[in-house]
N, CA, C and O atoms as a MOPAC input file, in Angstrom:
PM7 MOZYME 1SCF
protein

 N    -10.98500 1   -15.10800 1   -49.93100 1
 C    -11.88000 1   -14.66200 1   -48.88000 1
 C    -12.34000 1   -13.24000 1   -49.17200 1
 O    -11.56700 1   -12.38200 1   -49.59600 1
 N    -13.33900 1   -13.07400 1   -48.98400 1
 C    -14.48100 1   -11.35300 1   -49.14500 1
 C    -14.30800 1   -10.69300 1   -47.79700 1
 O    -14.81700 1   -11.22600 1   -46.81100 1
 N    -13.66700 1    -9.63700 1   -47.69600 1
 C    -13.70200 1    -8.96800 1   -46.72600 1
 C    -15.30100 1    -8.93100 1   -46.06800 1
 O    -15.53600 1    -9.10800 1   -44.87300 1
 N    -16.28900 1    -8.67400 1   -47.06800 1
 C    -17.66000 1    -8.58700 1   -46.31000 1
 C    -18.10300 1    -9.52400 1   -45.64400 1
 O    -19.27600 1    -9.23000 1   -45.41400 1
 N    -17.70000 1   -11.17700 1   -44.86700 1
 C    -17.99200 1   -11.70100 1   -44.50800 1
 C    -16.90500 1   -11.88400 1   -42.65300 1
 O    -16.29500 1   -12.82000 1   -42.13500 1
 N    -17.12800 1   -10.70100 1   -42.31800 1
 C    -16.61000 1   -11.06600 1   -41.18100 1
 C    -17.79100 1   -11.32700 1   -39.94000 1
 O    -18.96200 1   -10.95900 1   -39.83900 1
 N    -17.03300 1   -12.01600 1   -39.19400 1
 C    -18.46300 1   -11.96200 1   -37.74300 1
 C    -19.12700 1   -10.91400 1   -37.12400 1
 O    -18.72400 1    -9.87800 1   -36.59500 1
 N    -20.52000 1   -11.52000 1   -37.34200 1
 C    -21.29300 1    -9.62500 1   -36.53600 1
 C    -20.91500 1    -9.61800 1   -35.20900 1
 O    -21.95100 1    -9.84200 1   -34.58300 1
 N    -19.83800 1    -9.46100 1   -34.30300 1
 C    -19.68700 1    -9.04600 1   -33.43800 1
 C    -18.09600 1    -8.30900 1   -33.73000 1
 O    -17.43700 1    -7.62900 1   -32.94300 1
 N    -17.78900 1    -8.67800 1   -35.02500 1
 C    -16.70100 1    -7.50600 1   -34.95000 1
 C    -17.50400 1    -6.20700 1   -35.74500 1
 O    -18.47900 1    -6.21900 1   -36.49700 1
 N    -16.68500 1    -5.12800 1   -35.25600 1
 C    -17.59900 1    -4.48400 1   -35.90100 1
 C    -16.97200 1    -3.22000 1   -37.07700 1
 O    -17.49600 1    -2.12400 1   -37.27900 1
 N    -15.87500 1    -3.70000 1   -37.65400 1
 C    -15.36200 1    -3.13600 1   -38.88200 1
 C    -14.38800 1    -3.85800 1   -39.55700 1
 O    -13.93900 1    -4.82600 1   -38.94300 1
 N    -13.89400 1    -3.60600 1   -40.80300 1
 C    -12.75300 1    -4.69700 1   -41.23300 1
 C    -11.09700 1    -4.17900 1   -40.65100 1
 O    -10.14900 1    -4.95100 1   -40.50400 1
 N    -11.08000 1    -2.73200 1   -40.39400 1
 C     -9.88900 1    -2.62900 1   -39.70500 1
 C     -9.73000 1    -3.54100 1   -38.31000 1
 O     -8.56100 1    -3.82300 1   -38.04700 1
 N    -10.84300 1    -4.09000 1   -37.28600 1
 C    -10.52100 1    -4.66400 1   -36.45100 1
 C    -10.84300 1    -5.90800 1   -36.75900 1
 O    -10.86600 1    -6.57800 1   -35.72700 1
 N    -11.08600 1    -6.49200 1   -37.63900 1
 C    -11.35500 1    -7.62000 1   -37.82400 1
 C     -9.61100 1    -8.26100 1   -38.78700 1
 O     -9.25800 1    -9.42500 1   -38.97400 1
 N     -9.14700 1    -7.42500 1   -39.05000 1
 C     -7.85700 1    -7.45600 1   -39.72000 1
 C     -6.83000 1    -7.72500 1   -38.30800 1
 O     -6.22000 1    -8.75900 1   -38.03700 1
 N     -6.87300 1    -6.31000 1   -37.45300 1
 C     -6.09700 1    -6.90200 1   -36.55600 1
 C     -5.83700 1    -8.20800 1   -35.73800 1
 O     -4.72600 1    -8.66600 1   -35.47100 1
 N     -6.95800 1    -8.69200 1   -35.41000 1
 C     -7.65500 1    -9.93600 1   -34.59800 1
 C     -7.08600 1   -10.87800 1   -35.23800 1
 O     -6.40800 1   -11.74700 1   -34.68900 1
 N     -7.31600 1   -10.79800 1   -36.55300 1
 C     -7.05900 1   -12.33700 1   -37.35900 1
 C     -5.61400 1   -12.17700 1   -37.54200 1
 O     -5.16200 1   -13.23800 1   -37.97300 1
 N     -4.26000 1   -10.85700 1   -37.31900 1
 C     -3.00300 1   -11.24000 1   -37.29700 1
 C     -2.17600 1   -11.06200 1   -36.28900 1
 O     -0.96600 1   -10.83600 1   -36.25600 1
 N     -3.37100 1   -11.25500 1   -35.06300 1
 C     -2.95200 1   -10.99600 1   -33.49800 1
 C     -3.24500 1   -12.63000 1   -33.58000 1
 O     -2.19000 1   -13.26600 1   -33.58500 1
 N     -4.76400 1   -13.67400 1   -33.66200 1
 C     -4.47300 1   -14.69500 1   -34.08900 1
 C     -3.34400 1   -15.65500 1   -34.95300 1
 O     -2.79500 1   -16.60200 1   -34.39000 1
 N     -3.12700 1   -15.39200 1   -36.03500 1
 C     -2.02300 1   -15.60800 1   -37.11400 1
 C     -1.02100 1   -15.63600 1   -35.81200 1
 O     -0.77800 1   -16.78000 1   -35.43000 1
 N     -0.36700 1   -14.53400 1   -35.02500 1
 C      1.13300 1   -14.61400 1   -34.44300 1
 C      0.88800 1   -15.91200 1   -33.50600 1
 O      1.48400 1   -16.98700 1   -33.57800 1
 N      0.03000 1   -15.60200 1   -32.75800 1
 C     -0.26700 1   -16.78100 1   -31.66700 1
 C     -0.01400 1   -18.30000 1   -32.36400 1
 O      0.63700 1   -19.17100 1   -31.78800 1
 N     -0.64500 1   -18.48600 1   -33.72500 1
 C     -0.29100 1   -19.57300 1   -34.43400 1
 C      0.94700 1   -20.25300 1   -34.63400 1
 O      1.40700 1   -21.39300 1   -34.57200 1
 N      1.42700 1   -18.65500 1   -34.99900 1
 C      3.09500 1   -19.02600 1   -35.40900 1
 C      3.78600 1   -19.31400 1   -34.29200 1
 O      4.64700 1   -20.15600 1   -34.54700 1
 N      3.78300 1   -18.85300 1   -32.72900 1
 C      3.88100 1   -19.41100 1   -31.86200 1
 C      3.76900 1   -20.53300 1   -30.86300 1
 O      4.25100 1   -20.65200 1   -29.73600 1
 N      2.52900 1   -21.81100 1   -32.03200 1
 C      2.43400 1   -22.74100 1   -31.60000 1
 C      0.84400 1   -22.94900 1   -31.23100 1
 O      0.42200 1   -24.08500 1   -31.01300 1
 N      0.19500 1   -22.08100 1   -31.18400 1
 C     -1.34700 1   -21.68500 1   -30.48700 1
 C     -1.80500 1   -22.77000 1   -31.06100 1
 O     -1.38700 1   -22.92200 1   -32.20900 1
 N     -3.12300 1   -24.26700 1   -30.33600 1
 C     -3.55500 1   -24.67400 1   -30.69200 1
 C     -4.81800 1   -24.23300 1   -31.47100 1
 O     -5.64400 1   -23.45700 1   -30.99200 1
 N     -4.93300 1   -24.90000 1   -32.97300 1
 C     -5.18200 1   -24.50500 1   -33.75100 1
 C     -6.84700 1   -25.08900 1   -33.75300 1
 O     -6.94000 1   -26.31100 1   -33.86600 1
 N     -8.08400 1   -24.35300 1   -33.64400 1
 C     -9.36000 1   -24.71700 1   -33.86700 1
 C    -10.65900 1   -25.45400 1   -34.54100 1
 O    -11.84600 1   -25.72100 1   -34.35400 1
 N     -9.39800 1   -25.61000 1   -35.60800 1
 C    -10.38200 1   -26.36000 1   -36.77700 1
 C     -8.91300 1   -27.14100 1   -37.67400 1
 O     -7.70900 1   -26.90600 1   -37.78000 1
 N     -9.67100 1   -27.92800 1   -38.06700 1
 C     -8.64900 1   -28.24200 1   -39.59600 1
 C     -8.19400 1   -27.43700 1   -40.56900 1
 O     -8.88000 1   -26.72100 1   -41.29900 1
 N     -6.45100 1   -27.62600 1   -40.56900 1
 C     -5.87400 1   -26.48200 1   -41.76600 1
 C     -6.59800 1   -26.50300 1   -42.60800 1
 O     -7.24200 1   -27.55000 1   -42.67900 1
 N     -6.86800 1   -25.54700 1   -43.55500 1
 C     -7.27600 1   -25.18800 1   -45.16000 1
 C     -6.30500 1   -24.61000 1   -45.89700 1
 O     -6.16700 1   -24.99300 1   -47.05800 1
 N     -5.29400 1   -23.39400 1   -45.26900 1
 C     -4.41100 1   -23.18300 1   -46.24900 1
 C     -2.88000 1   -23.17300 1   -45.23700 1
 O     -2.83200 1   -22.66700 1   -44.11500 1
 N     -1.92100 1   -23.72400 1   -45.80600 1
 C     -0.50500 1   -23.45300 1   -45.00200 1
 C     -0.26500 1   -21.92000 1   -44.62800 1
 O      0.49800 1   -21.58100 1   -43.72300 1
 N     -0.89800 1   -21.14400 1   -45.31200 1
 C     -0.68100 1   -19.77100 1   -44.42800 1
 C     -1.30000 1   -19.65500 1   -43.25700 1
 O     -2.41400 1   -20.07300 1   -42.94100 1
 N     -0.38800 1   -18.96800 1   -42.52700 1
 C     -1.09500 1   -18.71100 1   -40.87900 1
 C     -2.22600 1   -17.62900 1   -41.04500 1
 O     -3.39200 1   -17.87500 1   -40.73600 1
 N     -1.77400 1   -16.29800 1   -41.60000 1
 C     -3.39800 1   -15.36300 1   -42.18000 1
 C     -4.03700 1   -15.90900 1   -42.29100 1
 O     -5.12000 1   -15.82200 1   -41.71200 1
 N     -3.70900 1   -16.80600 1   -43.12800 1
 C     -5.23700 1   -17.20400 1   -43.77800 1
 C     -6.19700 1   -18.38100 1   -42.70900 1
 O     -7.41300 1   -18.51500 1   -42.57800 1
 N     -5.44200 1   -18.85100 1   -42.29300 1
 C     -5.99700 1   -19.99400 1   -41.14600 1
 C     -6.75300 1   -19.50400 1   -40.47400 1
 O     -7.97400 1   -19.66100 1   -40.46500 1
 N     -5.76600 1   -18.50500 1   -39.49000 1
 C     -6.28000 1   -17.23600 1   -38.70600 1
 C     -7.98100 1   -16.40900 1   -39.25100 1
 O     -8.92100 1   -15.99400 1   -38.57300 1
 N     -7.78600 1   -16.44700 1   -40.50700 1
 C     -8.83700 1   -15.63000 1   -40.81500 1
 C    -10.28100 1   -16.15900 1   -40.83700 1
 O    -11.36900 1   -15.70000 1   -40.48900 1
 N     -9.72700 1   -17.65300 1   -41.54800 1
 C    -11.12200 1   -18.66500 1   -41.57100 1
 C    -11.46100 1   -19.38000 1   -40.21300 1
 O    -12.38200 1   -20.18600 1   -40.08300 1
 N    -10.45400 1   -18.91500 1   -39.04900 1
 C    -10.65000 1   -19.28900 1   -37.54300 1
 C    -11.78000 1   -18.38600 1   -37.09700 1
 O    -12.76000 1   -18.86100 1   -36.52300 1
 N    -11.60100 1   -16.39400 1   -37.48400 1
 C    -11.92200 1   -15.39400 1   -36.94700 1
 C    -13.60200 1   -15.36700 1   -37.71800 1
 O    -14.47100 1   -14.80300 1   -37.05300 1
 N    -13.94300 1   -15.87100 1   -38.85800 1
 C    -15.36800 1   -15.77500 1   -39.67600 1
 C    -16.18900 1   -16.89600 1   -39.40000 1
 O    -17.33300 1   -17.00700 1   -39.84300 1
 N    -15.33900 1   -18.15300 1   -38.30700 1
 C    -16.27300 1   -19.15600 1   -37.96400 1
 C    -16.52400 1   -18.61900 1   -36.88500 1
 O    -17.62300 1   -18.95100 1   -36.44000 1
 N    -15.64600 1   -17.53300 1   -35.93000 1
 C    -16.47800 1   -17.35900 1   -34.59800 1
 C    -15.73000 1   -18.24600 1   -34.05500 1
 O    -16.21700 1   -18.37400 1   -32.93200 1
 N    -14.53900 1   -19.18900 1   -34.17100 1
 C    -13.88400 1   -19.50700 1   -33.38700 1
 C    -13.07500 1   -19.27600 1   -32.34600 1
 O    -12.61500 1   -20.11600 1   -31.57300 1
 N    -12.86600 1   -17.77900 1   -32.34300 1
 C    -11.72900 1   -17.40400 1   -31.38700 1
 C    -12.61800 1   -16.47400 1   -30.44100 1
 O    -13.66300 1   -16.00400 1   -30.89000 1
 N    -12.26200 1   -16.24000 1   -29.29400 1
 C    -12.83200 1   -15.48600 1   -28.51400 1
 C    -12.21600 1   -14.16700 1   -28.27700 1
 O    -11.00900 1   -14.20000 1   -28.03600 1
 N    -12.81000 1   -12.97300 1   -28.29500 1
 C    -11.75500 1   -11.89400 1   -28.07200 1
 C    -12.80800 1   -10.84700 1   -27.04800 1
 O    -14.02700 1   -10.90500 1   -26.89100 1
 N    -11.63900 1    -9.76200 1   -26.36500 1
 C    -12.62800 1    -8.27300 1   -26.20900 1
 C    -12.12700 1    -7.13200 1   -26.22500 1
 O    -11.27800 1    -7.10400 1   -27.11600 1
 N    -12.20100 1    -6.22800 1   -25.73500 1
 C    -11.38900 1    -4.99400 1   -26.12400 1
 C    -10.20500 1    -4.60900 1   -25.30500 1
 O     -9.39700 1    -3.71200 1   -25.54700 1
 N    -10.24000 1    -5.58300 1   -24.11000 1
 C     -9.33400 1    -5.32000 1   -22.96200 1
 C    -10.05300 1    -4.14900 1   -22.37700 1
 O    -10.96200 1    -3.45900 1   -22.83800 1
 N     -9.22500 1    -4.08900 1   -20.91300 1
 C     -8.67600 1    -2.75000 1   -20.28600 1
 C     -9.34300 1    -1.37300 1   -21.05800 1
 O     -9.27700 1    -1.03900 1   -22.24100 1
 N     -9.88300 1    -0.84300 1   -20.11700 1
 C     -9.63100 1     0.90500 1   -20.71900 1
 C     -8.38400 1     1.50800 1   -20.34900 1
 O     -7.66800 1     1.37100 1   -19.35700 1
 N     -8.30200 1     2.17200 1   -21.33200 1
 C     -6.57200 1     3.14700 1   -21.47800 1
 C     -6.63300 1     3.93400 1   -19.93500 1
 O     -7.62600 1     4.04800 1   -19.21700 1
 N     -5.50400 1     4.33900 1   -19.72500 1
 C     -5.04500 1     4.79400 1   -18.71400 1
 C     -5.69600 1     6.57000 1   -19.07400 1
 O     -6.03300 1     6.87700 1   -20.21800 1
 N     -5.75100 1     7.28600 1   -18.22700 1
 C     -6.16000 1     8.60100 1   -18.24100 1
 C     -4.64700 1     9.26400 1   -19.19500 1
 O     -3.48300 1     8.86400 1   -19.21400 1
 N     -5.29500 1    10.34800 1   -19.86300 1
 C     -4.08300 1    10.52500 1   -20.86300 1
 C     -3.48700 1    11.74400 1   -19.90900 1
 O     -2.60000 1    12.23800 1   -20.60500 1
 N     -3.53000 1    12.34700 1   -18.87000 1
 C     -2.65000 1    13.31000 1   -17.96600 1
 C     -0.70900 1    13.11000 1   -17.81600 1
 O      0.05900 1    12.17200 1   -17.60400 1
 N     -0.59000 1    14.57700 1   -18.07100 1
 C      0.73300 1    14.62700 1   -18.52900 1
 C      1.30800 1    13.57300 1   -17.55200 1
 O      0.52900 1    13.44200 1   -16.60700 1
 N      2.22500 1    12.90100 1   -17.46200 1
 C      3.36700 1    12.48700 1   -16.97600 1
 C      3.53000 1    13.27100 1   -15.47200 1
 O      3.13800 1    14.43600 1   -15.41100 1
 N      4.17700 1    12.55600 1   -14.11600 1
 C      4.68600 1    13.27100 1   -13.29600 1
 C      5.72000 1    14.56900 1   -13.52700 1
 O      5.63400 1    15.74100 1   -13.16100 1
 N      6.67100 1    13.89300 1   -14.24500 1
 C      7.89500 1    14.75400 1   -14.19400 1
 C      7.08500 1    15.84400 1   -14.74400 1
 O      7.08100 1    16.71800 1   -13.87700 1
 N      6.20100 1    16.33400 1   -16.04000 1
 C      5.64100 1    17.20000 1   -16.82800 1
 C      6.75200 1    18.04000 1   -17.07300 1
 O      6.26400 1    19.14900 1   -17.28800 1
 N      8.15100 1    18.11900 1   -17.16800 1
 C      8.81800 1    19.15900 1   -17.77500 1
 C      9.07700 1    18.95200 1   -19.06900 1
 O     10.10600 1    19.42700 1   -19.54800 1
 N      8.20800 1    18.22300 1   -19.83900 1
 C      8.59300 1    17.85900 1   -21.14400 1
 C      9.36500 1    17.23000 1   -21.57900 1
 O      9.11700 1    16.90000 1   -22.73800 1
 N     10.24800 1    16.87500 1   -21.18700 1
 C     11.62000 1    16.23500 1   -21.28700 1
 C     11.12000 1    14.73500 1   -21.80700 1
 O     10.00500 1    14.30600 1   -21.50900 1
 N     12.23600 1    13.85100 1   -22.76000 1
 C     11.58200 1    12.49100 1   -22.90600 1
 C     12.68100 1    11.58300 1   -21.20100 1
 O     13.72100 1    11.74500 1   -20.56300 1
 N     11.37400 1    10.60700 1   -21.26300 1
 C     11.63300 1     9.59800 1   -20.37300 1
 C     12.11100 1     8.66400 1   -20.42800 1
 O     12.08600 1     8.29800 1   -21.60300 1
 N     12.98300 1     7.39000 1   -19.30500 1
 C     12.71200 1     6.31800 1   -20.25800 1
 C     11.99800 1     5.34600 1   -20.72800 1
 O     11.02900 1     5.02600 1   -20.04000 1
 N     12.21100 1     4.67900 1   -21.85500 1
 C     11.22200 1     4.39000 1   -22.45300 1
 C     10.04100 1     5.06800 1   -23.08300 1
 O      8.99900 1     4.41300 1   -23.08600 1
 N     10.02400 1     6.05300 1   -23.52200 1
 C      9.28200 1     7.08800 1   -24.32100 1
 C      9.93600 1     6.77900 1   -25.72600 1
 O     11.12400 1     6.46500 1   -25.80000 1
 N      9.08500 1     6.88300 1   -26.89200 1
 C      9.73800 1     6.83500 1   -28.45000 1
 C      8.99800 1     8.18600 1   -28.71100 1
 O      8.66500 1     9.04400 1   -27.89400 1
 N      8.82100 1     8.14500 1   -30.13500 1
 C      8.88700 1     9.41700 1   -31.30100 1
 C      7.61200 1     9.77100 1   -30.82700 1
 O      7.30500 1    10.95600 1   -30.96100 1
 N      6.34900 1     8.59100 1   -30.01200 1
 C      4.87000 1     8.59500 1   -30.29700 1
 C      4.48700 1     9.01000 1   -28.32700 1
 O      3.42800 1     8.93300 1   -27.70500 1
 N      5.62200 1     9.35300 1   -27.96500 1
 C      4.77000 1     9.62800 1   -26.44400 1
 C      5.61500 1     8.00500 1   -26.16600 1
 O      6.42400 1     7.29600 1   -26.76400 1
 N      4.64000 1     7.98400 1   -24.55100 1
 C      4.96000 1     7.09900 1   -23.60500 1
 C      4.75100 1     5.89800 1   -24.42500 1
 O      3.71600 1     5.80500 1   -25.08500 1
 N      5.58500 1     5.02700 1   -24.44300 1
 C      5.77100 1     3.55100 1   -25.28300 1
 C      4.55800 1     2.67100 1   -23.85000 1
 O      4.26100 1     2.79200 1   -22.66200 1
 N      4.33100 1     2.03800 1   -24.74800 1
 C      2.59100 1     1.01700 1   -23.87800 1
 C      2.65800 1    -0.04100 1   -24.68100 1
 O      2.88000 1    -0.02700 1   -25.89100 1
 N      2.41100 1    -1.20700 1   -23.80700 1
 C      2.14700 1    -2.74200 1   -24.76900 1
 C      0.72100 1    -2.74200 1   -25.29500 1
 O     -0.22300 1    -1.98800 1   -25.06100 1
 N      0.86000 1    -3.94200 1   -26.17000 1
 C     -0.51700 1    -3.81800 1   -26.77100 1
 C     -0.71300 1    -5.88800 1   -26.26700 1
 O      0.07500 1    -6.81900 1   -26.43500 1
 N     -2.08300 1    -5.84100 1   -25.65800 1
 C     -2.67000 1    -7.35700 1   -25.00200 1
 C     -2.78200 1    -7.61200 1   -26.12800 1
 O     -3.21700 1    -8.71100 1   -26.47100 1

C-alpha cells in the first residue's frame, strides 16, 4: 500500500495512520468487518477498510479548556502521570 492514497477527507498521513490502528484494535476486538479479508493482518485490513471510505469517523469533542487544575498548588493529583492530567482518548 502507498501512503499517497489515503481518503480526501483525511487530511494527513499522521491521522490517517491513527484511524486505520484505532480501526485495526476494534478488529481485534471482534468489530464487524466491512468488506472481504485481503490480508490476515488486522493493519492491513484496517487500512484497505480506511482508503475505501469504509469507516466513518470525526474528530470528537473539543478538549476541555487547558486552566490550571482547582487545587493549583502544583502538587500531582490522582491520576496525573509524567504528561499532566491523564485523559482518555474516544
Amino acid at each position: 500500500m502507498h501512503m499517497a492514497r489515503f481518503p480526501e477527507k483525511v487530511d494527513s498521513k499522521f491521522r490517517f495512520v491513527l484511524l486505520a490502528a484505532r480501526r485495526a484494535e476494534q478488529l481485534i476486538r471482534g468489530a464487524q468487518e466491512r468488506m472481504p479479508r485481503e490480508s490476515p493482518k488486522f493493519a492491513r485490513h484496517a487500512m484497505s477498510e480506511m482508503e475505501r471510505d469504509l469507516v466513518e469517523w470525526d474528530f470528537g469533542e473539543a478538549p476541555e479548556s487547558s486552566e490550571p487544575d482547582s487545587a493549583g498548588d502544583g502538587n500531582p493529583q490522582p491520576g496525573d502521570d509524567a504528561f499532566g492530567q491523564r485523559s482518555t482518548v474516544n
